[in-house]
N, C-alpha and C positions, 0 to 999 in steps of 0.2 A: 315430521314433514313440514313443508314452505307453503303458506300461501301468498302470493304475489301477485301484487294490484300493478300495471306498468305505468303508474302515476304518483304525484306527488303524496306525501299520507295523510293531506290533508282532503283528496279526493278521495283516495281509498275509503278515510273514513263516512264519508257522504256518499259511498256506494252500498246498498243493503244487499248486493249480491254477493259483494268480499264479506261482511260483514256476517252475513249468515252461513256462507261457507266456513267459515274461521273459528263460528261458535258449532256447526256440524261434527266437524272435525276433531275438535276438543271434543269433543262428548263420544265419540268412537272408542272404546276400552283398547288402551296396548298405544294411542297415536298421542303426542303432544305436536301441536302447529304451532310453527311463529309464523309474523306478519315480516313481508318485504313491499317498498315501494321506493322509490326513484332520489329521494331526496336526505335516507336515513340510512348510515353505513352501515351494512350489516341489517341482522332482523332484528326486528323492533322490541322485541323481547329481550335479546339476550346480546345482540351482536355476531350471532356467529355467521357464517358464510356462506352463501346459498349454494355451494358444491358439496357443503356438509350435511346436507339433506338425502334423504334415500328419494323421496315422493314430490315433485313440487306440483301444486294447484294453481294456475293462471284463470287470472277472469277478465275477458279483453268483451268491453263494450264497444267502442270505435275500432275502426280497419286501421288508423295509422298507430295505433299501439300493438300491432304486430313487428312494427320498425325500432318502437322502444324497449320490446322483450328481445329484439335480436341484440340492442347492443346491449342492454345490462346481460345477457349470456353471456357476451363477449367479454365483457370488464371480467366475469369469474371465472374466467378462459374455459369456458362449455361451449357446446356444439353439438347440432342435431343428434344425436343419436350416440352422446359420449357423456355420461355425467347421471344423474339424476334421472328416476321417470317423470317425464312432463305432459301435465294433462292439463288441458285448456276446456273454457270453457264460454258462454255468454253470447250475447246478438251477432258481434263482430265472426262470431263462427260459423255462422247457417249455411255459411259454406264454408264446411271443414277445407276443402282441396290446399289452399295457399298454408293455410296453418298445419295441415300436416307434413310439411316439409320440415319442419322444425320439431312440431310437439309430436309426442306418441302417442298421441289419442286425445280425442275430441270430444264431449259431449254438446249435443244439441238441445237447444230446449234450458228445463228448469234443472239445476242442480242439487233438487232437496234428497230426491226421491233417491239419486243415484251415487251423492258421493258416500255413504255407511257401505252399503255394499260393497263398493268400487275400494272403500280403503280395506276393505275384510278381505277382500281378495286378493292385492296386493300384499299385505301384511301374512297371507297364508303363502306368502313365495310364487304368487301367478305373475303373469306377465300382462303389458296391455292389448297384444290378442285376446286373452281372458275376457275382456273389458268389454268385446262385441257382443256379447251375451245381455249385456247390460242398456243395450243401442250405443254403443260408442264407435267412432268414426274411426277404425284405425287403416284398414289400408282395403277392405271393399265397403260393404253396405253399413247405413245409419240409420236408427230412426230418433226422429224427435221425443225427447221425455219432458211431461207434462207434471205439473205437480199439483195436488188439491188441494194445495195452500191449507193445509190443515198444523204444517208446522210453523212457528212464529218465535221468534227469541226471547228469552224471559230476561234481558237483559241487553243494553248496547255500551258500544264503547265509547266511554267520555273523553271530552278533552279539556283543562282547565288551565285559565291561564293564573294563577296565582290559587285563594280563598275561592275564587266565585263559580256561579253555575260554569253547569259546562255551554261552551262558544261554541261547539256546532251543536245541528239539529236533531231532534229525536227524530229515525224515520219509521216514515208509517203507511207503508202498503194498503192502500182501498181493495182495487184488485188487480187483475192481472189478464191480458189479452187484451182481444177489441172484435169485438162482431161488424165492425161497419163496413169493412172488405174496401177501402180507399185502396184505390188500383197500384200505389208508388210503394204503399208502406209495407215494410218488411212482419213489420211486428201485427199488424192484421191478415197477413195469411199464414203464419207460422206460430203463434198466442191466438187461435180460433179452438172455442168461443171464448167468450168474456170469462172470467172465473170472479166473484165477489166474493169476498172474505167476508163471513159472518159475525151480525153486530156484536156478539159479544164478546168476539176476538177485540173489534177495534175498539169496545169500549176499555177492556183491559190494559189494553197495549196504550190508550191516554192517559188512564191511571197511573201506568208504570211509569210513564213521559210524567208526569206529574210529582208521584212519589219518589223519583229518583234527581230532581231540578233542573230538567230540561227548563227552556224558557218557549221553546219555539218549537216548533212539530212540520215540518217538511213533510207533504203529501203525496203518495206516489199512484203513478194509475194513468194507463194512457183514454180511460173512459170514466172515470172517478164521478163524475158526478151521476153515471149513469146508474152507481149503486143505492137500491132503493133508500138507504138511511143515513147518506148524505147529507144533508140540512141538518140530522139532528148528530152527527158525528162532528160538523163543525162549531157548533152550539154547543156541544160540550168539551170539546177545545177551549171556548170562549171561557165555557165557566168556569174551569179550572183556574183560570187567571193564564194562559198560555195564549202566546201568538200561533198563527200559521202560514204556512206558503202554500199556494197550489201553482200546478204546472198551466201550460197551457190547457184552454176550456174550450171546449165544442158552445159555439154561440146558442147553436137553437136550442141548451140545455140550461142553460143561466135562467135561473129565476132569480126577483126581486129577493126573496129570501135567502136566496145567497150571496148575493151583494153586500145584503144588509148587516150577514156575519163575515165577511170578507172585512167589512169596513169596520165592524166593534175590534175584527183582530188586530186591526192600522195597518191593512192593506192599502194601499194607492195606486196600486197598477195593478190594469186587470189583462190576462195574455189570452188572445185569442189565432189561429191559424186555419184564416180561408183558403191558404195558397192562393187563392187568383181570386180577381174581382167579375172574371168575366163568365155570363151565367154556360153559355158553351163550353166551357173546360171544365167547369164543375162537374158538368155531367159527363164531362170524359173520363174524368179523375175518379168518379166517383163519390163526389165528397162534395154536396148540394147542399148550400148555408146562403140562404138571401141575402141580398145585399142590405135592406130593408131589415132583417135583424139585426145585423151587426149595428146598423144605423139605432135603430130602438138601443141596444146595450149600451152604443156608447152617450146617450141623450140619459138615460137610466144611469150609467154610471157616473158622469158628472156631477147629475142631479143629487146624489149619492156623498158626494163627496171624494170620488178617483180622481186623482190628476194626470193620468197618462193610461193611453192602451197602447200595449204592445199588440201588432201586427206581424206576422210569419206568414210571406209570400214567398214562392218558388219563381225561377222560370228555368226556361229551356223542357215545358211540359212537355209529354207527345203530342202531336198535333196543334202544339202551339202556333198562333197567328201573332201577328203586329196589333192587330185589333183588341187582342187577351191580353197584353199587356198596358194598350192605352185602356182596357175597364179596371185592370187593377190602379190604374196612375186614376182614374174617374173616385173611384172607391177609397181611396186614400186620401183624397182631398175632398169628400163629401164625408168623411169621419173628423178630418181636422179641423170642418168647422163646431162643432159640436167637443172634441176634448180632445188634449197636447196627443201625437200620434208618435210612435215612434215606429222604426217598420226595417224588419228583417229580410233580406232579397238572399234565398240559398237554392245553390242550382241543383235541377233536378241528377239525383243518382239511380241510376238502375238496380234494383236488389233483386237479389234469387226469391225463386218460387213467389213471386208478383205476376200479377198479366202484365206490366210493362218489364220484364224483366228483359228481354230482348229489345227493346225499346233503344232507338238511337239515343246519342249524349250527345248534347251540344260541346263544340269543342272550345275551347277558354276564347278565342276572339270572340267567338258566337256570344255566348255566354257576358262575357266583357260589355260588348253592344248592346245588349240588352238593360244591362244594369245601368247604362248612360242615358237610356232612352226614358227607362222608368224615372229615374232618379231626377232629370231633367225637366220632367213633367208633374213633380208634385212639392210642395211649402215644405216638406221638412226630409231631416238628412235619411238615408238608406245604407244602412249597413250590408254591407255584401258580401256573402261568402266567400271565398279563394276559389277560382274556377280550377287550379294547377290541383290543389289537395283534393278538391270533387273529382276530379282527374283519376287520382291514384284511388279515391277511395273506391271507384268504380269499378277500376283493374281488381284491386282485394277483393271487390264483394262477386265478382263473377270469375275471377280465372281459376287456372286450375295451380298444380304441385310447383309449376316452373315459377309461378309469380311466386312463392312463398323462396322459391329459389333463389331469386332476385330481390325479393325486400333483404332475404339474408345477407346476400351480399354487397349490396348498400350500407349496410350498417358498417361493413368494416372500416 
């Protein structure tokens, strides 16, 4: 069987959900998997051709890698429902409908639980209506599969460029979900509740990152700090002798003693995402961080020795004003006196099963004016999403069979 990441394999390898599908699958008695990704001829294993496959496993995080699995179908002259069984998987999916025009089945949710099963059944000559027994998306009802993070990989894939350690990162799962219920995010009502991996998984899993010469250890977790033993998981990163990266951080959870091991790691930039400066949409969005903490963080972080925070604002919120954007343009220029700001402007998407999921989209001039307004009004540059790609990513993340019709036939 294939597993196929619709990215370069240098992202594949920095994805721990191909990663762990890859090692799932090898461990299934009767299956061997090779890796496919966008930029190596053939699989990565062997070379052979992704039509020479009986089973192929897709894992699409973003909606516009549903455009990129249509055309590498095409390069291996396959087509919905002519070739291979194709089973997709990951965020990009939480709504199966577009993707089921193409793939045969969809899982939702986590794929630890469901691909052993899912390949036993295929491999026993089923088909993937089989599959809906499993909650798989195939042509009526889905449900989301959850997993208790109880599996973990006793091993990752290196990559070396000569003698030396390996050049990407060990990854290392905190936990998984997010209990805070932010009205926009997908992954807060579909990853409910939080799940935390227990300490003595991630003590292990730094060991392994240790024992094996990782140099560096990439953090994963859209609530990571919220796990009780946090502080001393980064602490013992430190001691190993190993760096880390964290993702973005929830302000009102930063403690001084995270800073303080952020910065023995030779972090410098600390990432934080209020979406808006303005305390009215906060409480629309859901998602209520004083302006006054971010301020403390970044007086704290300098203090500290960071030389940059990154910022992640939205606009075109719901019930967005002119006023919510002149607080975020207030808020970003009352950070830049205090430490170098950089600042992410990405416009709002509507996702399924959100309370803004029905929620207007600003349309790209809208959207356009806004980032000119902002941008116009604070000391340093604003990086701005693509209003056309939020566009499309909107159509993927809410239509139905026909759009997946239509990505198809774009690719040709």
């Amino acid at each position: 069987m294939a597993v196929l990441y619709p990215g370069p394999y240098m992202a594949a390898v920095n994805s721990l959900g191909h990663q762990m599908i890859y090692f799932i699958a090898n461990s299934v008695e009767g299956v061997m998997a090779e890796r496919f990704v966008t930029d190596v001829e053939g699989s990565v294993e062997s070379g052979a051709r992704l039509s020479d496959f009986d089973v192929v496993l897709i894992t699409l995080h973003f909606e516009g890698q549903l455009h990129v699995l249509s055309r590498i179908l095409r390069s291996e002259g396959l087509s919905p429902g002519r070739g291979p069984i194709l089973i997709g998987g990951g965020p990009a999916l939480s709504n199966p409908l577009p993707g089921s025009f193409i793939l045969d089945a969809c899982f939702l949710g986590d794929g630890e639980p469901a691909v052993p099963k899912m390949l036993q059944i295929l491999a026993e000559g089923g088909s993937p209506e089989d599959l809906e027994g499993l909650g798989a998306f195939v042509r009526g009802r889905a449900s989301f599969v959850r997993s208790s993070l109880s599996y973990v990989p006793d091993r990752q894939i290196e990559v070396h460029l000569g003698q030396g350690p390996p050049v990407n990162p060990f990854l290392l799962e905190v936990n998984r979900g997010c209990s805070r219920g932010c009205r926009f995010c997908l992954l807060g009502w579909t990853q409910r509740p939080r799940r935390d991996r227990p300490w003595s998984q991630l003590r292990d899993q730094v060991e392994l990152a240790s024992s094996a010469g990782f140099t560096k250890v990439y953090l994963i977790g859209s609530e990571i700090l919220a796990h009780p033993r946090i502080a001393d998981l980064l602490w013992l990163i430190v001691e190993r002798g190993l760096s880390f990266s964290l993702p973005s951080l929830r302000a009102d959870l930063i403690t001084r003693d995270i800073l303080e091991a952020a910065r023995a790691s030779g972090e410098r930039t600390i990432t934080v995402a209020p979406e808006t400066g303005s305390v009215r949409l906060k409480r629309v969005i859901n998602k209520f961080i004083e302006n006054e903490t971010l301020l403390d963080l970044a007086r704290d972080a300098r203090e500290l020795g960071f030389k940059k925070m990154r910022v992640y604002l939205m606009a075109g919120l719901p019930f967005e004003e002119k006023e919510d954007l002149q607080a975020s343009a207030d808020l970003i220029r009352s950070l830049s006196t205090h430490i170098r700001v950089e600042v992410s402007l990405s416009p709002f998407v509507p996702k399924p099963f959100t309370p803004f999921q029905w929620a207007p989209m600003d349309r790209p001039e809208e959207l356009r004016s806004k980032a000119k307004f902002l941008s116009s009004r604070v000391p340093v540059r604003v990086k701005v999403g693509h209003p056309g790609r939020a566009a499309v990513q909107a159509l993927i993340s809410l239509g139905g069979r026909e759009v997946g019709r239509v990505v198809w036939e774009a690719s040709a």
